[in-house]
C-alpha positions in Angstrom: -49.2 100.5 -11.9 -51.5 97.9 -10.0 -52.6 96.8 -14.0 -48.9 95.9 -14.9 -48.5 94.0 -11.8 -51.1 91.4 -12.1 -49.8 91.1 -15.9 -46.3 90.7 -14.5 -47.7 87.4 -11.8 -49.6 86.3 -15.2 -46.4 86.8 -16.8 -44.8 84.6 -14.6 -47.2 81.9 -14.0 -46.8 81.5 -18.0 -43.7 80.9 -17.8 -43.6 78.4 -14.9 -45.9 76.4 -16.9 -43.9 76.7 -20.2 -40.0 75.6 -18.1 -42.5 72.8 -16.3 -43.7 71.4 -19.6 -39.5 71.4 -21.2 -38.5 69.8 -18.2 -41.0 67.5 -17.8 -40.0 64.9 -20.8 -36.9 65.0 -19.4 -37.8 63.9 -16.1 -39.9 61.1 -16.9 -37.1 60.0 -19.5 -34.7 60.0 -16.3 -37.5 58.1 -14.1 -38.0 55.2 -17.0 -34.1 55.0 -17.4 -33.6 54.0 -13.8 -36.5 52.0 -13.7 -35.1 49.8 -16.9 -31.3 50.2 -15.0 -32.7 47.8 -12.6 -34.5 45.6 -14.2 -31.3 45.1 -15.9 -29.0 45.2 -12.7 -30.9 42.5 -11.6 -30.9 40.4 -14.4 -27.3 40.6 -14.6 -27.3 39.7 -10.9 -29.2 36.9 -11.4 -27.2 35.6 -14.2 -23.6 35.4 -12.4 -25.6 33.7 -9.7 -26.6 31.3 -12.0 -23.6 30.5 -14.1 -21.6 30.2 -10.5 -24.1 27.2 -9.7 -24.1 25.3 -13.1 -20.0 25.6 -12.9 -20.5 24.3 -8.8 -22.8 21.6 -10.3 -20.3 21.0 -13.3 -16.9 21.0 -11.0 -18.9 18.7 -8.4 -20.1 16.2 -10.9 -16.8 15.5 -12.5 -16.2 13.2 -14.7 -19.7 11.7 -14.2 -22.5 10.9 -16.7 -25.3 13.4 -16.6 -23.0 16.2 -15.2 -24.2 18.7 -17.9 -27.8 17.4 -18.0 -28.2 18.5 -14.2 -26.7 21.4 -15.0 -28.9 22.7 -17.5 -31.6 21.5 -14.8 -30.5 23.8 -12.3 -30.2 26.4 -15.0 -33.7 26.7 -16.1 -34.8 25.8 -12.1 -32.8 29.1 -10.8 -32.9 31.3 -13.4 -36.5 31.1 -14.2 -37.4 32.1 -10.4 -35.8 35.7 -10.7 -35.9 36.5 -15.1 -36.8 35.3 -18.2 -35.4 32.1 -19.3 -36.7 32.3 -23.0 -33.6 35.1 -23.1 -30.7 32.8 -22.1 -29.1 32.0 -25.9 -26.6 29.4 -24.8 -25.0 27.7 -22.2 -21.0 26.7 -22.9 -19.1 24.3 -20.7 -15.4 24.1 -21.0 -12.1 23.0 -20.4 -10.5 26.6 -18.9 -7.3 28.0 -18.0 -7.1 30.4 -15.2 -8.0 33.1 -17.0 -11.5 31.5 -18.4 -10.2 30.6 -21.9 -11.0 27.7 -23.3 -8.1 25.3 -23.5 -7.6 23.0 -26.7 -11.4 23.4 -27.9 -12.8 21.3 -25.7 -16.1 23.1 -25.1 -19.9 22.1 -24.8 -21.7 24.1 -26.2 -25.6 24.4 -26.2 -28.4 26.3 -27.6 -31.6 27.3 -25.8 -33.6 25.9 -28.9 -35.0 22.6 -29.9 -35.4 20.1 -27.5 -32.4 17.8 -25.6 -33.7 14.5 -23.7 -30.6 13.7 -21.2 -30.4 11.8 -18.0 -29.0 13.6 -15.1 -26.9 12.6 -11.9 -29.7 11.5 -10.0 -30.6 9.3 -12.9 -33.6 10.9 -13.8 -34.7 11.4 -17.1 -35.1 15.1 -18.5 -36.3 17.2 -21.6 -34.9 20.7 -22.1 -35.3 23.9 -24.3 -31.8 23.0 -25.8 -30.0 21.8 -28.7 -26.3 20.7 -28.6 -24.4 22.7 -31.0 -21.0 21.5 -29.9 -19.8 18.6 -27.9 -16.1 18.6 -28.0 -15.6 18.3 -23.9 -16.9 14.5 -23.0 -18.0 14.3 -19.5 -15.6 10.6 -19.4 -13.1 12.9 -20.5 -13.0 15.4 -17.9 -10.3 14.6 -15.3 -11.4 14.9 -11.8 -8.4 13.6 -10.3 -5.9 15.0 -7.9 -3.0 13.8 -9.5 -3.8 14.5 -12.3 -5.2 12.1 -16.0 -1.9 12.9 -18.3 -2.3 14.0 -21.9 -3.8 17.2 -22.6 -5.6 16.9 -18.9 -2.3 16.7 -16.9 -3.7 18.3 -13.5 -6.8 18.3 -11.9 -9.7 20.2 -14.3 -10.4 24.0 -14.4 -14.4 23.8 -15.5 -15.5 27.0 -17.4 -19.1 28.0 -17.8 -20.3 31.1 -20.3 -24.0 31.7 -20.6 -25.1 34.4 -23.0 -28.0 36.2 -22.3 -29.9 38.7 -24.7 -31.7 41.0 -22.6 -35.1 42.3 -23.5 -36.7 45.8 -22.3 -39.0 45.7 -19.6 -39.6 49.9 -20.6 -40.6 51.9 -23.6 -36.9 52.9 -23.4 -35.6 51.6 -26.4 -38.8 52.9 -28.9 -38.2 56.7 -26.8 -34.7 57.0 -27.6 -34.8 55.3 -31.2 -31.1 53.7 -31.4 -30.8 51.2 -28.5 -30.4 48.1 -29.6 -31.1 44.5 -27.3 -27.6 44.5 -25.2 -26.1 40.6 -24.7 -25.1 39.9 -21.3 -22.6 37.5 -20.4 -21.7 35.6 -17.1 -18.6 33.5 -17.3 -17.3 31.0 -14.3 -14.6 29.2 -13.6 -13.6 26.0 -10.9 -11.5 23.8 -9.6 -13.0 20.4 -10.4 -14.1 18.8 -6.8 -11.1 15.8 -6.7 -11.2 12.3 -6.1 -7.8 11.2 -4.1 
């Protein structure tokens, strides 16, 4: 009786050994997944942060020359202390309804590729990562005024800024599961332009 016992606790160790190795996979799959959540929350984080400067820079600048050069500035300044700035695709600013659509086309658009010499506000000469793929929104053109600049600009400016963002994994995530793909993040703001009476 004693001899089936100790094969029974054998038994049993077996087995604990067996469920541990199942379960194990699965627990380290859980531990990466939360690990690559917040490298991703983050990011994210760091983008609407971001995107609700450049549109403060934008909206405070007006109808001013070098508006959009500083705000690419502060762009690849802030961004590039928290994430990766070689994953931020473009950068759109635009004329926006409420709701953050762009109104009559007028949209700036530029890609994080080549390179764009500008001069911002301060007068200062800059070269950035960026190409302008679309310039349809002319700084001179952007009405900053209380009363509003008549035309297709009869009140005072609603400023949009999109910037697109493909994320890449920071975790063996994606190669463990097979079918995840790069996601595209996008942080979208929208202000008031800052009015001259």
């Amino acid at each position: 009786m004693a001899k089936l016992s100790l094969r029974g606790r054998g038994a049993v160790r077996g087995q604990a050994m067996v469920e541990f190795m199942l379960v194990l996979p699965m627990f380290l799959l859980t531990i990466v997944a939360f690990i690559e959540f917040a490298f991703a929350f983050s990011t994210t984080n760091a983008l609407n942060y971001v995107a609700r400067n450049v549109a403060l820079v934008v909206a405070e600048g007006g109808s001013r020359t070098g508006t959009d050069c500083t705000a690419l500035t502060i762009l690849e300044r802030d961004f590039g202390e928290t994430s990766n700035r070689a994953g931020i695709a473009s950068v759109e600013v635009y004329f926006s309804d409420e709701n953050g659509n762009v109104i009559n086309g007028e949209l700036n658009r530029y890609d994080r590729a080549g390179t764009l010499s500008c001069t911002d506000l301060d007068r200062t000469g800059q070269t950035l990562p960026y190409t302008a793929a679309t310039t349809a929104y002319a700084e001179s053109a952007r009405c900053s005024v209380l009363a509003g600049c008549g035309g297709s600009h009869p009140r005072l400016d609603t400023v949009g800024v999109r910037i697109t963002y493909q994320y890449g994994w920071k975790t063996p995530l994606s190669g463990l599961l097979g079918f995840l793909g790069s996601p595209t993040f996008v942080a979208t703001q929208q202000m008031r332009m800052e009015p001259v009476l």
